[in-house]
C-alpha positions as CSV (number, residue, x, y, z in Angstrom):
1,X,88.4,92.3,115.6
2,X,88.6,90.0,112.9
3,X,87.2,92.8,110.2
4,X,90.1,95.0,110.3
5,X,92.8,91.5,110.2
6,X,91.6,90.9,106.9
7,X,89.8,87.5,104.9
8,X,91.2,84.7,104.2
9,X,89.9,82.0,101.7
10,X,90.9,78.3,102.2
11,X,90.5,76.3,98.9
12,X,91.1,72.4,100.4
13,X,89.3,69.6,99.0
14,X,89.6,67.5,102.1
15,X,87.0,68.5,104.6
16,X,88.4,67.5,107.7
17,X,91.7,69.6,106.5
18,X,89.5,72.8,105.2
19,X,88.2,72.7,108.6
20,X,90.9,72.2,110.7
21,X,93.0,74.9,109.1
22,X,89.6,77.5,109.5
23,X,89.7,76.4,112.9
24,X,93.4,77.5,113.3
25,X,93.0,81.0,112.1
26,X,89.5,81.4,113.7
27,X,89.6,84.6,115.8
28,X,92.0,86.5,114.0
29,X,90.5,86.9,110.4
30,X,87.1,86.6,108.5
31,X,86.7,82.9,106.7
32,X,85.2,81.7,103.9
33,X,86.1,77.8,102.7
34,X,86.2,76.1,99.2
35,X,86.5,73.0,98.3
36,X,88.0,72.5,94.8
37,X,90.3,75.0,92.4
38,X,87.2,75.5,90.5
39,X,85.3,76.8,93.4
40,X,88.5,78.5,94.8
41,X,89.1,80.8,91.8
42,X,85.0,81.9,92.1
43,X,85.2,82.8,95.5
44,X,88.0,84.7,95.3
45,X,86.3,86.5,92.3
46,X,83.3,87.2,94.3
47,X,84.5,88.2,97.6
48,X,87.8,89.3,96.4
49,X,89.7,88.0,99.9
50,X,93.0,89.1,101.3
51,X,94.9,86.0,100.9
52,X,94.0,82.8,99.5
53,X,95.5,79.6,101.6
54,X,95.0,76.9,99.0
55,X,96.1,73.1,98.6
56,X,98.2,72.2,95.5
57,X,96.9,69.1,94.7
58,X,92.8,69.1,94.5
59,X,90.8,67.4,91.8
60,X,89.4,69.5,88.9
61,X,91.7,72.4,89.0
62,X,94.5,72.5,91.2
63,X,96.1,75.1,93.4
64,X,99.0,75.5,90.5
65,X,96.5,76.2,88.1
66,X,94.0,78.5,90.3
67,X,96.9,80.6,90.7
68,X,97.9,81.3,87.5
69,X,94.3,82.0,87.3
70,X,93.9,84.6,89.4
71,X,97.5,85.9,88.7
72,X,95.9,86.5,85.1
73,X,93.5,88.9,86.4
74,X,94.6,92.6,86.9
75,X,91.2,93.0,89.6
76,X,92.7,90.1,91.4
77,X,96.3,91.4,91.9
78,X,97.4,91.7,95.5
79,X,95.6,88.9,96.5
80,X,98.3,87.0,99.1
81,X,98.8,83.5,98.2
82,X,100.1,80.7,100.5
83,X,99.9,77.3,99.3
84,X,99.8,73.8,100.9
85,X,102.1,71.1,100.1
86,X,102.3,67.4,101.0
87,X,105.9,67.0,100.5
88,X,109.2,69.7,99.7
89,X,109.4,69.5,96.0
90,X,111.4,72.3,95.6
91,X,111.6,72.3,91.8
92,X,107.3,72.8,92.0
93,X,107.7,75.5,94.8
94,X,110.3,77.6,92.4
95,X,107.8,77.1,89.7
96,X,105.0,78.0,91.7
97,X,106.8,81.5,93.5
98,X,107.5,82.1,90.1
99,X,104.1,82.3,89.1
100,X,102.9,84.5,92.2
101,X,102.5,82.4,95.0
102,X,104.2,84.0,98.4
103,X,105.1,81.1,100.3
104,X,104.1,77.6,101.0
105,X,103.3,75.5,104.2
106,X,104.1,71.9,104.0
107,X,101.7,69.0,105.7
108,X,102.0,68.0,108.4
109,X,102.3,71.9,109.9
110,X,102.1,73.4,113.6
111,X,99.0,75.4,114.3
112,X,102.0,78.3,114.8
113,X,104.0,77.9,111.9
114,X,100.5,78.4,109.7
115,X,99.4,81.3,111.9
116,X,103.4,83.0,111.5
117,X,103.1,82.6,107.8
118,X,99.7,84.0,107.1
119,X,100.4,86.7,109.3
120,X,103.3,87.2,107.9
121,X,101.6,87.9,103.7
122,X,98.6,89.9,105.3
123,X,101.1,92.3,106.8
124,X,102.6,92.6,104.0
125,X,99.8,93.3,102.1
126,X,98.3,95.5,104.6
127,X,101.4,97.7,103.8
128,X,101.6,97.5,100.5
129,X,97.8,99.0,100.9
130,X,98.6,101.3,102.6
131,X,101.1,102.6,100.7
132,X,98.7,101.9,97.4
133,X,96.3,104.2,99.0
134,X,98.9,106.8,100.0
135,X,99.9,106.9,96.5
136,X,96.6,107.2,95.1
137,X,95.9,110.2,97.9
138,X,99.2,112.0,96.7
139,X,98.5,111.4,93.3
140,X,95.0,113.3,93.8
141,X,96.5,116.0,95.8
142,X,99.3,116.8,92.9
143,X,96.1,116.8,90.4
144,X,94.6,118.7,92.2
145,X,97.8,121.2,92.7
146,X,97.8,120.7,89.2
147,X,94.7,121.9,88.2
148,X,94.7,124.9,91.1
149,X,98.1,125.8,89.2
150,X,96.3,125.4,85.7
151,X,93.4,128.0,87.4
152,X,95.7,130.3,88.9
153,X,98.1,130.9,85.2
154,X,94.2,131.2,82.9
155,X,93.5,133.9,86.1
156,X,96.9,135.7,85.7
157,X,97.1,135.6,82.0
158,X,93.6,137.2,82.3
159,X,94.9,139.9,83.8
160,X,97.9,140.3,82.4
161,X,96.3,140.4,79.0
162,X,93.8,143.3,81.2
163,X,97.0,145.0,82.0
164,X,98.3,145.1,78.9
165,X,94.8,146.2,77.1
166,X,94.8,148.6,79.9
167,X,98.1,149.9,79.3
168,X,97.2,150.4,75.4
169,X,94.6,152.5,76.5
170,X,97.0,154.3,79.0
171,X,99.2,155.1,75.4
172,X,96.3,155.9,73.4
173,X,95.0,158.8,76.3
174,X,98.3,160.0,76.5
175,X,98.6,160.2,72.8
176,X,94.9,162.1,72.6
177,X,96.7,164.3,75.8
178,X,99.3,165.1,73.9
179,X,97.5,165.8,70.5
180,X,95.0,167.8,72.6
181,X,97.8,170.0,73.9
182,X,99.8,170.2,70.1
183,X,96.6,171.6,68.8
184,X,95.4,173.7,71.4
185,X,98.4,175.2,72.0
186,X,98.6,176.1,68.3
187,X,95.4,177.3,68.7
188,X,96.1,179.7,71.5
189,X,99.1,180.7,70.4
190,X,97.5,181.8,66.7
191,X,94.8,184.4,67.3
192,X,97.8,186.4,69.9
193,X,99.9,186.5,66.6
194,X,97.9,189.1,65.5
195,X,96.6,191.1,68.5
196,X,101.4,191.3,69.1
197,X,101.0,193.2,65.4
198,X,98.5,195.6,66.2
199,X,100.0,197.6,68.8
């Protein structure tokens, strides 16, 4: 359904436009509309959408500016951006991909050609996502290993550190042993001393 495909947020000051551009990607993604930059930049704040398919030129704050705007924001990044433009001015497109937008759809569009190119930035932010989340999975696991590792070397120093107290008291038996056996051996062998004289 339209929950996993993702939301999209038109910012389009015309209504008729805004709608008929909503009406187009009805079906495959959730919606929400705006209707100036202004607006544009809270919504996507709030709801924190997928992509944001915005005009360039809208009273108040325009697209150019809203993206720079939510470019800005380090909560915002990832946010797919698609903008709308009247006519091919290529020297505001390069400006504008420069500043984070992913690609542009110029008026008048086909239905298709808007559906392609939105489909085309959620997928590729569905993968980059995906691989985010990977990331951030294998990046728990290796802490994880980390701190098993960290547990296991405290545990075998521990008993290393037993061993080796253990081994110290090995020597210091051993030593006793052997003292016990210099001294009662001398002491065994001193009373006979005498009785060997007597006969």
């Amino acid at each position: 359904g339209s929950v996993n495909r993702g939301t999209v947020l038109v910012v389009e000051d015309n209504f008729e436009m805004n709608q008929f551009i909503v009406d187009t990607l009805r079906g495959e993604y959730q919606l929400i509309s705006a209707f100036d930059g202004k607006e544009g930049l809270e919504k996507t704040l709030a709801y924190r959408p997928d992509l944001v398919l915005s005009d360039i030129m809208m009273p108040e704050i325009g697209g150019e500016e809203m993206v720079s705007e939510i470019r800005r924001r380090p909560e915002l990044s990832g946010i797919g951006i698609i903008l709308l433009t009247a006519k091919a001015d290529d020297e505001v497109k390069v400006r504008l991909l420069q500043a984070g937008a992913q690609d542009f759809v110029t008026k008048p569009f086909l239905r298709e050609e808007m559906k392609a190119r939105v489909r085309n930035v959620m997928s590729g932010k569905r993968a980059r996502d995906v691989l985010k989340r990977e990331l951030q999975s294998s990046q728990e696991d290796l802490e994880e290993l980390a701190q098993e590792v960290s547990l296991r070397r405290h545990e075998l120093e521990k008993s290393i550190e037993e061993a080796r107290a253990s081994r110290d008291e090995v020597q210091r038996l051993l030593q006793l042993r052997d003292e016990f056996i210099s001294v009662a051996g001398h002491e065994l062998k001193t009373p006979l001393t005498p009785l060997c004289l007597q006969r």
